[in-house]
N, CA, C and O of each residue as an XYZ file, in Angstrom:
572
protein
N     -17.508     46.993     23.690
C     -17.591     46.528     25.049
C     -16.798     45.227     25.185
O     -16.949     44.255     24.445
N     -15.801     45.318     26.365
C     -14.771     44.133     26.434
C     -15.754     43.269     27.251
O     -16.634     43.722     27.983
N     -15.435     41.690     26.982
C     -16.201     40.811     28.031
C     -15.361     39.696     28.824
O     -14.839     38.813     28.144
N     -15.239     39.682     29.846
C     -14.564     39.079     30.500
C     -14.809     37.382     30.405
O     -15.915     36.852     30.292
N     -13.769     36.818     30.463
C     -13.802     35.412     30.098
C     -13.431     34.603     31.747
O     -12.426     34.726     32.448
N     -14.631     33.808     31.963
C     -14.993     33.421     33.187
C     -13.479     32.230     33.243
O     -12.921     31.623     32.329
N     -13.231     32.273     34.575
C     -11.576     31.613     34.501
C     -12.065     30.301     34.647
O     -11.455     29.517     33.921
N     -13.293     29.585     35.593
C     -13.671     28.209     35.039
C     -13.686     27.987     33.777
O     -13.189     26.969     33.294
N     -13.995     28.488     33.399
C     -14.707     28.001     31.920
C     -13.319     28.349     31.317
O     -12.678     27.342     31.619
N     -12.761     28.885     30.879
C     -11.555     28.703     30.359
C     -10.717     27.656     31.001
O      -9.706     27.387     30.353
N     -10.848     27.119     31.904
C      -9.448     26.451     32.422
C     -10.414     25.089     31.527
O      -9.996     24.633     30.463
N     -11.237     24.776     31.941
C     -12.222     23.455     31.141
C     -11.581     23.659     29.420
O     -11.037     22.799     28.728
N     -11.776     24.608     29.193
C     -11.633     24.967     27.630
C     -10.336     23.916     27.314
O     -10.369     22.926     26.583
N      -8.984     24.529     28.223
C      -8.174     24.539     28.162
C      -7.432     22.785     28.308
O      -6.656     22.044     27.705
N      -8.109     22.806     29.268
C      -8.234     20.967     29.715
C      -8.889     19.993     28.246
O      -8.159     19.209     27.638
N     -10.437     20.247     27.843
C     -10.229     19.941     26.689
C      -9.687     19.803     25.563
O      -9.965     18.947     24.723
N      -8.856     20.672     25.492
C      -8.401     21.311     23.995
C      -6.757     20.236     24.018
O      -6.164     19.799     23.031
N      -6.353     20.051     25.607
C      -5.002     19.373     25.726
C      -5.457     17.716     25.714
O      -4.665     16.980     25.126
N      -6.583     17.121     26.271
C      -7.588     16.318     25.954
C      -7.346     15.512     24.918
O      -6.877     14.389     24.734
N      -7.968     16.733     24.042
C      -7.940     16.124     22.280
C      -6.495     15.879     22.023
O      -6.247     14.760     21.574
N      -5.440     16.717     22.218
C      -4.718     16.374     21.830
C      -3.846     14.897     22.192
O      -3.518     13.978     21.441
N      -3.681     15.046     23.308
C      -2.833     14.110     23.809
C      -4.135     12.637     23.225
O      -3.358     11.824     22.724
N      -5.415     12.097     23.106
C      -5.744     11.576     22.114
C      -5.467     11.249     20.574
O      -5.642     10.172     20.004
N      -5.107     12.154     20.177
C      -4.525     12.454     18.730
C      -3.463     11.924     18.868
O      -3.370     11.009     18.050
N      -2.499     12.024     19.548
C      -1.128     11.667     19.828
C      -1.058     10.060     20.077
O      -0.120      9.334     19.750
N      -2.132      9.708     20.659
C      -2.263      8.132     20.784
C      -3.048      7.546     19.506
O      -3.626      6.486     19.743
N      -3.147      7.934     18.479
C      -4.145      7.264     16.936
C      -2.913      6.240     16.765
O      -1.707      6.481     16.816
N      -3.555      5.083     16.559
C      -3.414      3.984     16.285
C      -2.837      3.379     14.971
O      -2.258      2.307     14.796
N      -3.253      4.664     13.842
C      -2.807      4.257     12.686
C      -1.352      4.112     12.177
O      -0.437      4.716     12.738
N      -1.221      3.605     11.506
C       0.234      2.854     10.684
C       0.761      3.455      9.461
O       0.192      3.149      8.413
N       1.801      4.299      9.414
C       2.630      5.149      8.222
C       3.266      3.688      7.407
O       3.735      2.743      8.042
N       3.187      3.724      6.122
C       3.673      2.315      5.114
C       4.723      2.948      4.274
O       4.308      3.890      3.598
N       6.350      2.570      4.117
C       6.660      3.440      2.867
C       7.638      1.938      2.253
O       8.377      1.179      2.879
N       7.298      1.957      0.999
C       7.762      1.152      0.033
C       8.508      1.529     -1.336
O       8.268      2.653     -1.776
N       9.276      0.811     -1.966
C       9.854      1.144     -3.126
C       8.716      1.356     -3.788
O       7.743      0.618     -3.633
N       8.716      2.578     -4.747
C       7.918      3.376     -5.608
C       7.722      2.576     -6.679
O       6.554      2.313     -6.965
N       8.497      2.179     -7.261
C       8.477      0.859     -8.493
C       9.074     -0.721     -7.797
O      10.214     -1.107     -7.540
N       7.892     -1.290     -7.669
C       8.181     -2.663     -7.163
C       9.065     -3.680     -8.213
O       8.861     -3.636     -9.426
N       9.767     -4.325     -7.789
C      10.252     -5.124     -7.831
C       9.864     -6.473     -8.698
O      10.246     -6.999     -9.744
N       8.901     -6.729     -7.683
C       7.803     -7.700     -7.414
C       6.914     -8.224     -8.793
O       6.356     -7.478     -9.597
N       6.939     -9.355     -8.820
C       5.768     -9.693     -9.690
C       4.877    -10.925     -9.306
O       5.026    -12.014     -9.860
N       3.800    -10.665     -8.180
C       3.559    -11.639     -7.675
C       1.867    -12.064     -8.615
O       1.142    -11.444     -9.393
N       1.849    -13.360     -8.021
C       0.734    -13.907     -8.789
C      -0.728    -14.125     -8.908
O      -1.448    -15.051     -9.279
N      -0.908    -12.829     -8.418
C      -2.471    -12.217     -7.919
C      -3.281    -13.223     -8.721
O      -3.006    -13.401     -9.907
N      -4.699    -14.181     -7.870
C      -5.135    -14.836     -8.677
C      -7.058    -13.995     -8.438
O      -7.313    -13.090     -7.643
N      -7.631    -14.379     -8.976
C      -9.407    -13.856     -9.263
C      -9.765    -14.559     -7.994
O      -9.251    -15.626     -7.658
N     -10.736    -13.869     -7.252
C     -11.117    -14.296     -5.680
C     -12.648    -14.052     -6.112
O     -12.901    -13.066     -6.804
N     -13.911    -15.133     -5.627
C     -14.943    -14.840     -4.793
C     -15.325    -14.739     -3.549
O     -14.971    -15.535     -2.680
N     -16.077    -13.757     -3.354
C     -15.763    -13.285     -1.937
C     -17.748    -13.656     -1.354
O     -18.706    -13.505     -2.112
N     -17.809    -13.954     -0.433
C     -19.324    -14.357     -0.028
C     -19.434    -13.632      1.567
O     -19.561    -14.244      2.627
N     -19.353    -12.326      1.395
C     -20.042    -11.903      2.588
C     -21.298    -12.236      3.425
O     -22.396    -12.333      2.877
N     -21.165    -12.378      4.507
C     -22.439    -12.983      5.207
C     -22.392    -11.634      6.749
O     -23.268    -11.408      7.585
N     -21.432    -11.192      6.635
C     -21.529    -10.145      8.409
C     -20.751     -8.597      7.556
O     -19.637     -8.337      7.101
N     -21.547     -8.152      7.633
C     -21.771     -6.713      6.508
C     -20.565     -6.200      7.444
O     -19.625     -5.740      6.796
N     -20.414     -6.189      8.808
C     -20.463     -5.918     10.445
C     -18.906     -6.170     10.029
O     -18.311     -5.100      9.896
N     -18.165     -7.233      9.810
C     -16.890     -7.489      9.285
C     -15.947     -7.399      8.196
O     -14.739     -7.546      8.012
N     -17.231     -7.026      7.393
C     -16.348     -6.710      5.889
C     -16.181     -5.356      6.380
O     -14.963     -5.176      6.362
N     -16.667     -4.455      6.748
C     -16.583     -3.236      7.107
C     -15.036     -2.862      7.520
O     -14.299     -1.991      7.058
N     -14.758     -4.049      8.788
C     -13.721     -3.796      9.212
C     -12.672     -4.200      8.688
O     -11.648     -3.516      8.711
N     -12.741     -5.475      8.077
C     -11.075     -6.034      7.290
C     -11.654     -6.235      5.915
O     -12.830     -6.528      5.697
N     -10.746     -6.056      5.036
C     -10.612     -6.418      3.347
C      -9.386     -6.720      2.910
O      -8.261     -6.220      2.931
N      -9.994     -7.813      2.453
C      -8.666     -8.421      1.326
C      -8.138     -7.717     -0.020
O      -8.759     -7.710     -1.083
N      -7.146     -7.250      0.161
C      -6.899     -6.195     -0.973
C      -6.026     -6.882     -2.359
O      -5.588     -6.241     -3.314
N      -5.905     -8.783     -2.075
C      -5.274     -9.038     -3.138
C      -5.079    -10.588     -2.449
O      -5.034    -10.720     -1.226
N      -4.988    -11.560     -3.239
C      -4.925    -12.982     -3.058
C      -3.649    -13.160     -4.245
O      -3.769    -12.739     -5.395
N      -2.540    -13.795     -3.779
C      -1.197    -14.512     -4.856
C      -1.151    -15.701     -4.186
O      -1.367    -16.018     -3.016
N      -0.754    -16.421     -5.379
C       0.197    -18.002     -4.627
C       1.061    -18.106     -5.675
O       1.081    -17.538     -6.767
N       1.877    -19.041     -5.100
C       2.916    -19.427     -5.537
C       3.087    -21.434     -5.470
O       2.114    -22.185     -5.412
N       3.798    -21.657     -5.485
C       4.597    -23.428     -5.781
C       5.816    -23.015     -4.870
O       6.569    -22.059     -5.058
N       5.860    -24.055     -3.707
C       6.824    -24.469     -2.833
C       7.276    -25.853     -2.724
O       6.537    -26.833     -2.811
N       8.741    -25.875     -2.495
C       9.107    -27.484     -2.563
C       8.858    -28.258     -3.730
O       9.114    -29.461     -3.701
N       8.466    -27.810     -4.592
C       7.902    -28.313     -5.928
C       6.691    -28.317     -6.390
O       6.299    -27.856     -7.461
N       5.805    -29.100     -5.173
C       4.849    -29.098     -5.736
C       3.945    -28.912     -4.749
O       3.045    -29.728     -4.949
N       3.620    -28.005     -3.401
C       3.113    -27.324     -2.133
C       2.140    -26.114     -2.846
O       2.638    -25.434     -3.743
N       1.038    -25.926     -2.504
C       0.469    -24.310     -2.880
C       0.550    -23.937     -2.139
O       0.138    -24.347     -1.054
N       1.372    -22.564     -2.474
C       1.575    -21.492     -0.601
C       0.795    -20.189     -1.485
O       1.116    -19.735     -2.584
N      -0.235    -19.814     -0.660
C      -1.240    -18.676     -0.814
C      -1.276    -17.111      0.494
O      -1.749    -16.987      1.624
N      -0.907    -16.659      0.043
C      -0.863    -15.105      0.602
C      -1.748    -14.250      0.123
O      -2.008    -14.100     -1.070
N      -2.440    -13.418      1.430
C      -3.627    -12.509      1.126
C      -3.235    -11.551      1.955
O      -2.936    -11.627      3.147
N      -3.266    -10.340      0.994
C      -3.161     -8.970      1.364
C      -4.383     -8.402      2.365
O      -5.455     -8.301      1.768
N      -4.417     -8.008      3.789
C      -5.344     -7.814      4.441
C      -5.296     -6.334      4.452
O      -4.325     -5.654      4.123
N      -6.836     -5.762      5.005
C      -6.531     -4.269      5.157
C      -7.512     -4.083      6.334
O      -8.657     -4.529      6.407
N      -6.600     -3.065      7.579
C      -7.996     -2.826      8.558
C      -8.433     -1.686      7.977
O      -7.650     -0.810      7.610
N      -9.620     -1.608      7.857
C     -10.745     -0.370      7.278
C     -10.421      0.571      8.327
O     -10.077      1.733      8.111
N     -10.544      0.017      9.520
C     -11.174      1.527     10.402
C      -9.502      1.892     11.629
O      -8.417      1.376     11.901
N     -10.032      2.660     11.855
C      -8.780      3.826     12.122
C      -8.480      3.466     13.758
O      -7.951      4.373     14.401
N      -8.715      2.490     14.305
C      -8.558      1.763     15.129
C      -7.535      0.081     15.503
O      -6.995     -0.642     14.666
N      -7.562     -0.051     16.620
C      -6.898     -1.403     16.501
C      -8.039     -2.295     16.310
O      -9.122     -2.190     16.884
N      -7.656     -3.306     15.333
C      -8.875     -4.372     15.160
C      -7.796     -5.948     15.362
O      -6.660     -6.155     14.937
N      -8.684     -6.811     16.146
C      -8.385     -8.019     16.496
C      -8.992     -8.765     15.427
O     -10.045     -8.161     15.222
N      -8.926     -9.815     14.561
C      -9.766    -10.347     13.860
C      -9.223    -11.943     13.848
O      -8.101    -12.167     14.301
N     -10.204    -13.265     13.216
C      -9.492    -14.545     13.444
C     -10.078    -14.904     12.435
O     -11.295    -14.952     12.256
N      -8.825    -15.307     11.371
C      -9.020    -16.276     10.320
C      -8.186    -17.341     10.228
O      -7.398    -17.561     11.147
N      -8.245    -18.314      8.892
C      -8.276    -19.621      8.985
C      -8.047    -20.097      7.489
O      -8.926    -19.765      6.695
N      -7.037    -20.790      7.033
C      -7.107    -21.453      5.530
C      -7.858    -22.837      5.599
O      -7.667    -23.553      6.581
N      -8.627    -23.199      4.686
C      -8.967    -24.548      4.127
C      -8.585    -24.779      2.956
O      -8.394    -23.926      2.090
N      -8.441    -26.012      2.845
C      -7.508    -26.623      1.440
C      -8.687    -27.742      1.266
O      -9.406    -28.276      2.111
N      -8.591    -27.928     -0.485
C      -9.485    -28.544     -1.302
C      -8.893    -29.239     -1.735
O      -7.771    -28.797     -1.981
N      -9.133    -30.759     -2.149
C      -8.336    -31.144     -3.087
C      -9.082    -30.803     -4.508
O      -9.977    -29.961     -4.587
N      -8.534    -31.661     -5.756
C      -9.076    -31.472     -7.362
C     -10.588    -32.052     -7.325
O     -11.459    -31.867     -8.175
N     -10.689    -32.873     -6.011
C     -12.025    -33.401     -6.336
C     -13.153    -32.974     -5.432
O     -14.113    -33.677     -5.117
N     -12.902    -31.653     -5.030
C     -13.838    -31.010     -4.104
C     -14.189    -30.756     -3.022
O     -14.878    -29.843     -2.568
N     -13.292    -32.286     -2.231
C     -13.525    -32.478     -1.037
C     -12.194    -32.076      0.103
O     -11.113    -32.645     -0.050
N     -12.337    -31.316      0.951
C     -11.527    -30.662      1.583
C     -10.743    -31.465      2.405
O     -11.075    -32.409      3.122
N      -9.701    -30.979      2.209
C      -8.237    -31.492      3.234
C      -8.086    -31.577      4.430
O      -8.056    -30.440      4.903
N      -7.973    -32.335      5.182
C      -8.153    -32.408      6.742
C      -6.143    -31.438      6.500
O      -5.328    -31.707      5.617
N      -6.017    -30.604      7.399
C      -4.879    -29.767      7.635
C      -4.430    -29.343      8.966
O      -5.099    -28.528      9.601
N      -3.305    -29.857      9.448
C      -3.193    -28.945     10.825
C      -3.287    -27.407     11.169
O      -3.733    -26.904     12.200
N      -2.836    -26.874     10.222
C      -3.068    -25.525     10.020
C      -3.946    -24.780      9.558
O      -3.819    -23.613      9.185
N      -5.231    -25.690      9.572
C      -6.656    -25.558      9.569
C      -7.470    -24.935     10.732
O      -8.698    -25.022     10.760
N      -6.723    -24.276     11.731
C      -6.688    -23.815     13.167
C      -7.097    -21.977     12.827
O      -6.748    -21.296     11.862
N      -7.840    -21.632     13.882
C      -8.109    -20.527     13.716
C      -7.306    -19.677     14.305
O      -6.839    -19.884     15.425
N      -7.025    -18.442     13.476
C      -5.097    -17.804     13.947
C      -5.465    -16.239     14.576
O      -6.593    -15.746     14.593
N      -4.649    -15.823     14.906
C      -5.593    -13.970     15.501
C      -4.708    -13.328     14.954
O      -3.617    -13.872     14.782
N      -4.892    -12.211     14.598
C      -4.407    -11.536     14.195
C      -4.649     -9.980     14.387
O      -5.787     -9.615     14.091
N      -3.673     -8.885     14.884
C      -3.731     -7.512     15.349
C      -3.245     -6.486     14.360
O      -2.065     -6.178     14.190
N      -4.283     -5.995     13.730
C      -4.053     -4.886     12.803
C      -4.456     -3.096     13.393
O      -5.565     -2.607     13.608
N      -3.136     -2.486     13.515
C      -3.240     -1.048     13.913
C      -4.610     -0.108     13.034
O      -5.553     -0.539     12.371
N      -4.353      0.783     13.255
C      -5.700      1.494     12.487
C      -5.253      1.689     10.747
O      -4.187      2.188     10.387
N      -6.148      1.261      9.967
C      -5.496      1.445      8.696
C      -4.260      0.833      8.187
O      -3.696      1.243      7.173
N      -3.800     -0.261      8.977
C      -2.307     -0.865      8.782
C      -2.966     -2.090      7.632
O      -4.079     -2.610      7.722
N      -1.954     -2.346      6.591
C      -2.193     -3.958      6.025
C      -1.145     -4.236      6.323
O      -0.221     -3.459      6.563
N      -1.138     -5.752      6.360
C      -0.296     -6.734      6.359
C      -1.012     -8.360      5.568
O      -1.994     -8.595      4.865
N       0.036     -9.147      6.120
C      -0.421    -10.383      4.727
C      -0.462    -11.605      5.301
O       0.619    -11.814      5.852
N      -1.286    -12.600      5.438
C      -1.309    -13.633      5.829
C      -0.614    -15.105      4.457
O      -0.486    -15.394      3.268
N      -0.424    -15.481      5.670
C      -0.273    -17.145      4.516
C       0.071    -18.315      4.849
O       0.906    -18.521      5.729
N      -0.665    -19.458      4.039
C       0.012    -20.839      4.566
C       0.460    -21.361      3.603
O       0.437    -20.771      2.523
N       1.122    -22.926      3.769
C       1.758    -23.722      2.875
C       0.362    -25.307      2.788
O       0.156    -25.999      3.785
N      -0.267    -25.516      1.639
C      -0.767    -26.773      1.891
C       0.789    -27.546      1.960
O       1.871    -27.352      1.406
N       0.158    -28.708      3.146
C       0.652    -29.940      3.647
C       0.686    -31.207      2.347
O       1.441    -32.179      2.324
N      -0.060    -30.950      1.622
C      -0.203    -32.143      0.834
C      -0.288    -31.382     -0.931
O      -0.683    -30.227     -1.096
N       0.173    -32.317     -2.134
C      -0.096    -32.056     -2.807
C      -1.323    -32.239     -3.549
O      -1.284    -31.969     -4.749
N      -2.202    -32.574     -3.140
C      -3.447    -33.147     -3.263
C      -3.945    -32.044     -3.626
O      -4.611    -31.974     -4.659
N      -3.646    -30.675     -2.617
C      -4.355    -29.508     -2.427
C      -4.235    -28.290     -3.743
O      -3.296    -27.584     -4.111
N      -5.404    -28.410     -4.136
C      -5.448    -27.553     -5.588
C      -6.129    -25.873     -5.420
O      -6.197    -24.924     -6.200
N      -6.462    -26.036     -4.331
C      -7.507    -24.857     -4.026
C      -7.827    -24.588     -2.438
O      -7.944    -25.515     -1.635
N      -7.957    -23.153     -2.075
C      -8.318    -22.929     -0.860
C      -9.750    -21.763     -0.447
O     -10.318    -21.131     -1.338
N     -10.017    -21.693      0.544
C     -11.040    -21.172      0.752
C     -10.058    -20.509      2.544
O      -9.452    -21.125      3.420
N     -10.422    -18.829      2.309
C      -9.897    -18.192      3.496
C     -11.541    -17.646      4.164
O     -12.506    -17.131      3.601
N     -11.320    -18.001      5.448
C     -12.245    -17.557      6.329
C     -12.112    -16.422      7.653
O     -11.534    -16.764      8.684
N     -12.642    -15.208      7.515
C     -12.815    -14.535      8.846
C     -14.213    -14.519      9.863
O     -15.407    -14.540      9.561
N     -13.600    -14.479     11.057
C     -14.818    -14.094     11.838
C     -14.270    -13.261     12.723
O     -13.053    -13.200     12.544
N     -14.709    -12.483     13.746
C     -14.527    -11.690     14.857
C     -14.251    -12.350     15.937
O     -14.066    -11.750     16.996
């Protein structure tokens, strides 16, 4: 027995189904292609990390901390970011600089910065300490 397919309901079908797509067509996420054997030998250093907003680690991760020596004697620090989720994420972080004796560096670039990561895109943040004083840093996100 043939059953006839009600033409509302198909045209809805039909509307959905183009819906999804043209959605799909707008995903947010970011294609990455790089030399297969890097180059590179950068100076990944050991990070503690002190989560306090479960809510934000979720969404961004640091997938790698390097620094380097600028001008001679400057610490310039770069951190590999990653957006987790398959969306655009806005997020705002911030470097602080330490000196050897614990007590932190007043810095202009101590300013909180924004930053727009596509769905699944990394990219890399970084500053230069201002002073050589500065032996150590501490990176901060919030939403």
């Amino acid at each position: 027995m043939k059953t006839k397919l009600n033409p509302i309901r198909a045209t809805c079908s039909l509307l959905a189904a183009g819906a999804l797509l043209i959605l799909a067509g707008c995903a947010t996420n970011v294609n990455t292609y790089e030399r297969a054997d890097s180059q590179a030998t950068p100076n990944y250093i050991p990070d503690k990390r002190v989560i306090t907003d479960n809510t934000l680690a979720a969404t961004i991760r640091v997938t790698g901390i390097n620094q380097s020596t600028v001008s001679g004697n400057l610490l310039k620090i770069q951190a590999t970011i990653e957006n987790r989720r398959s969306s655009l994420q806005t997020i705002n972080y911030k470097f602080e600089w330490i000196g050897e004796d614990g007590m932190a560096i007043d810095s202009p670039n101590e300013t909180w910065k924004i930053i727009s990561l596509q769905g699944r895109e990394t990219a890399t943040i970084s500053t230069v300490a201002i002073s050589p004083r500065a032996v150590d840093f501490k990176l901060k996100f919030r939403e």
